[in-house]
N, C-alpha and C positions, 0 to 999 in steps of 0.2 A: 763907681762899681768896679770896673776893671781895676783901679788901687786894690780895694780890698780884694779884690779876686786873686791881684799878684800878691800880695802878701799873705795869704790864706785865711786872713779875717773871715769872721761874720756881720752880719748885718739882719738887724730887726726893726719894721715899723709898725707905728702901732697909732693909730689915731694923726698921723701927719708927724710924728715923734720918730725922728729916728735912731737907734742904737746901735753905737760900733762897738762892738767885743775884736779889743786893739791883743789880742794873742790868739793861738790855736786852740787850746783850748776844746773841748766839746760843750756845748753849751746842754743844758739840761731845763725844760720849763717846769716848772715848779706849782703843783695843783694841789688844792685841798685832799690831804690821803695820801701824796706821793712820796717817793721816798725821801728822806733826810737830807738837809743841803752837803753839801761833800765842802769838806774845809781844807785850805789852801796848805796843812800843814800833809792829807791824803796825796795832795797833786804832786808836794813834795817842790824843792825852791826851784827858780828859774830864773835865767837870767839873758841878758838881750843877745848873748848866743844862743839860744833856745829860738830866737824869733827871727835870723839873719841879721841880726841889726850891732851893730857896734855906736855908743852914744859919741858924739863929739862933746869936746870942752870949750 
């Protein structure tokens, strides 16, 4: 928990399931009626400057 905390993740469980949402991100839960999913072209790109992280090779 402290990872995700320094890294600004979230984290969800659900029946002993756990889920990392590995970016910032707002997370939105999604209910019969609710609004429309938001698609990743609205969030607009991003990239692992976006997240502090630079990939190694």
């Amino acid at each position: 928990m402290r990872e995700i905390q320094r890294r600004g993740y979230q984290v969800a469980e659900n029946s002993g399931q756990i889920v990392i949402f590995c970016n910032r991100a707002p997370v939105r839960w999604l209910t019969a009626g609710s609004a429309r999913p938001i698609s990743s072209k609205e969030i607009g790109p991003k990239s692992f400057k976006d997240f502090g992280h630079t990939p190694t090779v």
